[in-house]
N, C-alpha and C positions, 0 to 999 in steps of 0.2 A: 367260466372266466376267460377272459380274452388274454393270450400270450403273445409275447415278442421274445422269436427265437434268433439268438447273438451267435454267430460263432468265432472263439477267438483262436490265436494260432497255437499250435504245438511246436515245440522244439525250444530256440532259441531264446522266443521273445515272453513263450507263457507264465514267467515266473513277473519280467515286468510289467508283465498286461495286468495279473491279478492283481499286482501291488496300486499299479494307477487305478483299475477300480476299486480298490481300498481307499485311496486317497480321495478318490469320487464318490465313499458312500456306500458302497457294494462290497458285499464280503463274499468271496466265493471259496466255496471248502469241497475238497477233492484230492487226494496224490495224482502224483506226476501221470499217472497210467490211464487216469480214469476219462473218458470220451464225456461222463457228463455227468458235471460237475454240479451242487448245489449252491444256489443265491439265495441271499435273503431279501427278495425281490419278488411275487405272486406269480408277478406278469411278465417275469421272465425267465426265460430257457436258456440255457448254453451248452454250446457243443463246441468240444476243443477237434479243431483239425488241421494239417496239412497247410499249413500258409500258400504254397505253392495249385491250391485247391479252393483255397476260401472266395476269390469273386466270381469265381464260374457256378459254385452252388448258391452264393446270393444273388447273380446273376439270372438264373432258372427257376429262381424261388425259391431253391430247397432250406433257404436259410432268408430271415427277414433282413440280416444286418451281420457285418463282420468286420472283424479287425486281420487287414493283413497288408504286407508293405506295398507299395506304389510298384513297385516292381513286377511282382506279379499280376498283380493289374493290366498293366502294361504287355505283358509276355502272354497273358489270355486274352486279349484286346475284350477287355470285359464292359459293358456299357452299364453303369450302374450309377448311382446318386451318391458324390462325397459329403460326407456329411462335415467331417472336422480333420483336421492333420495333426498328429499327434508324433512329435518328431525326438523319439525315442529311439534307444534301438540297446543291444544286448548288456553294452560296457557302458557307455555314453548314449549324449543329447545330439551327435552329432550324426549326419545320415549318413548310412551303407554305401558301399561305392560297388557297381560292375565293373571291374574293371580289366584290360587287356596284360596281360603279365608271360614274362619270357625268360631263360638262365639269363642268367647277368651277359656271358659272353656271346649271346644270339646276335645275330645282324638286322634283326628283326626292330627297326625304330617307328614305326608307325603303321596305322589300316593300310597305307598301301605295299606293304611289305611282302603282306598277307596274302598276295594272289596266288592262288595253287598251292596253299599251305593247308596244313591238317589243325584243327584246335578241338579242345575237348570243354565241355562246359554242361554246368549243369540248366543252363537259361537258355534251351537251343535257337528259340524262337526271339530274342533277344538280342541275339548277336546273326541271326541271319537276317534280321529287319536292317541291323547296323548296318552289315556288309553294304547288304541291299543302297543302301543310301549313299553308301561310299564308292557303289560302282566296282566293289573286291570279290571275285568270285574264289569262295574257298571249301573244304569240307569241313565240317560243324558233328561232330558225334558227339552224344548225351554221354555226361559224365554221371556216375552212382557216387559220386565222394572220391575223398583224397586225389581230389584232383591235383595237387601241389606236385606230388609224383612223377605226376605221366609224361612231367616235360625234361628232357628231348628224347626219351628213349621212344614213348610212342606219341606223341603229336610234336608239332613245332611250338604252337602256343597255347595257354588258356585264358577264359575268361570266368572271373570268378569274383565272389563277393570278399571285398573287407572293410570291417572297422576300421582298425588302426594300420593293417600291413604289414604289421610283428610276424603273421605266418608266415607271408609271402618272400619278405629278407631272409625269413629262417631256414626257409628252403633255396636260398640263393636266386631268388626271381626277381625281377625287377618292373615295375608298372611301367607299361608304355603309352596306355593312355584311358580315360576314365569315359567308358558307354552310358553309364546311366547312374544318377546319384536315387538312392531312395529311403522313405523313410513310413511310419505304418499310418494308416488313413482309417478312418471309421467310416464305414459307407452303407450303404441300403441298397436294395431292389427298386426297380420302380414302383412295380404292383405296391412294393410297402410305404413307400412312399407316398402313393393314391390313395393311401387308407385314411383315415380322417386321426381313427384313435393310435393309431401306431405311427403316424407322422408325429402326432405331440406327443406321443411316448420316445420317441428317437431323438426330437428335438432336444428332450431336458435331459434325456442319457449324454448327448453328445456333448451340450451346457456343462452338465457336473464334471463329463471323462477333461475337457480342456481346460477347464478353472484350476483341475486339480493340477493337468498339466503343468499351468502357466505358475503354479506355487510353488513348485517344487522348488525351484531355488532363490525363492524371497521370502524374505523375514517381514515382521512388523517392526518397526521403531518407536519406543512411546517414549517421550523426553519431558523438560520440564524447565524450562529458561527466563529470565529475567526481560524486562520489557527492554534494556539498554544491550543485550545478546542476541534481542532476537531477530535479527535481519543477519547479523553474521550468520549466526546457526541454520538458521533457512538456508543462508546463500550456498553452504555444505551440503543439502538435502538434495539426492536425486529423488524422483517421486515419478510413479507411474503417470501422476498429473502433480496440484500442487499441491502440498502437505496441508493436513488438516491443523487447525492452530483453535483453541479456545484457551477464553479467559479463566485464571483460576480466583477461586475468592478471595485469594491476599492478593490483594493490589498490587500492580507493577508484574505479575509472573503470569506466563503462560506454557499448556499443554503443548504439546506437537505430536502428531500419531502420522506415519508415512510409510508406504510398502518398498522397500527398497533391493536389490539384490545381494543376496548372502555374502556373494565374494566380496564384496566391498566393505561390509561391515567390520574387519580385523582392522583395518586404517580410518575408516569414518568413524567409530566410536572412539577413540582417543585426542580425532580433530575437532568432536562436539564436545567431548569433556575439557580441552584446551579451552575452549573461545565458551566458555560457562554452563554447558547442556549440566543438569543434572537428573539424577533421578531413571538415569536411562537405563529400558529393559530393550531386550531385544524378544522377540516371538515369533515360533516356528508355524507357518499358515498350510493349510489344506485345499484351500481354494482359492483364488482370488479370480473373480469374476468383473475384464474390464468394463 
């Protein structure tokens, strides 16, 4: 039987990678420990690794396809096939930031600050491309964690990843300016790419992993309006395109079905119950495939 080997990440993101292939169709059952995990899938394999790892082995072939953030990518200058963006990330939908962070009281306000400065980081190659571009010659030493610490007793600055920031105010830092935004990619090898049966096998993983993406925060809207409502009611409706509308058998009434996004729905279903919607459900979607 012909396989397609995935590798997704450890640490961080692998509790929300399993959940989106959940939401895509894919159940994978393993504890946090295990390198390799079981799908209910024939034709495929997975192997949990090292985000900071994952496009240099799909890169070389050791892996047909992986999930790991653009960042990495980037820091391995890895040449490989994106397949989909998938812009997730541990807390939220919103991407990762690299960013330059200093004690609040440093003098330190921008890259050119930084000439003949010490910074610790765990992206070394990241932020010496940065420098690079900025014409700032500095020293760069790999950080192993708790980078938040080390500033100012042993370096001047770091650069380091946040979501939100919360850590970095906690530890009394302050962002001075943001290197690289990122967020996780689904991508391939070439050679897997060139395959005829593992391109269309990639193709419809990739299909399912973004649909399910794109659902996560829209509902369905099924409603039920009067012919003399229903232009107002429509005119309420945002819609990925235009709302579906059929006739119902009692005369004068019509159906409405529309995908619309979750946040809005606590204010839009009391302005379609206002202006005559009735009958309105709301339903939670798994895929929506534009």
């Amino acid at each position: 039987m012909k396989k397609l080997v995935i590798g997704l990440p450890k640490g961080s993101l692998q509790e929300s990678t399993y959940a989106l292939f959940k939401r895509a169709g894919f159940t994978i059952k393993g504890g946090s420990r295990s390198y390799f995990p079981a799908i209910d899938d024939d034709e495929i394999e997975i192997r949990i690794l090292r985000s900071q790892e994952m496009s240099r082995y799909v890169e070389h072939g050791m892996l047909d396809a992986g999930i790991t953030g653009h960042d990495w990518i980037v820091a391995n200058g890895s040449d490989i096939v994106n397949l989909c963006d998938l812009a997730y990330s541990k807390q939220t939908k919103q991407p990762v930031r690299w960013v330059l962070a200093v004690p609040n009281d440093s003098d330190i306000q921008s890259v050119k600050d930084l000439e003949g400065k010490k910074i610790a980081t765990e992206g070394v190659s990241i932020v010496e491309r940065w420098l690079e571009k900025n014409g700032v010659k500095a020293e760069v030493e790999f950080s192993w964690g708790a980078t938040e610490v080390k500033v100012p007793d042993f370096v001047d600055a770091i650069v380091d990843i946040t979501e939100t920031g919360s850590s970095l105010r906690a530890n009394n830092l302050r962002i001075v300016e943001t290197l690289l935004e990122s967020y996780p990619k689904f991508f391939c090898a070439k050679d897997a790419w060139a395959d005829e049966w593992k391109r269309s096998k990639l193709e419809k993983i990739a299909l399912l992993l973004k649909a399910a993406f794109d659902a996560e925060d829209q509902v369905l809207l099924k409603l039920n309006v009067s012919k003399e409502n229903l232009e107002k009611v429509k005119a309420l409706l945002p819609a990925l395109h235009s709302p579906t509308v059929n006739t119902l058998i009692d005369t004068g009434w019509f159906a409405i079905e529309t995908v619309v996004d979750e946040s809005v729905v606590r204010e839009l279903i009391p302005e379609l119950k206002k202006n005559g919607a009735e009958g309105i459900i709301e339903i939670s979607l798994n895929k929506v495939v534009a």
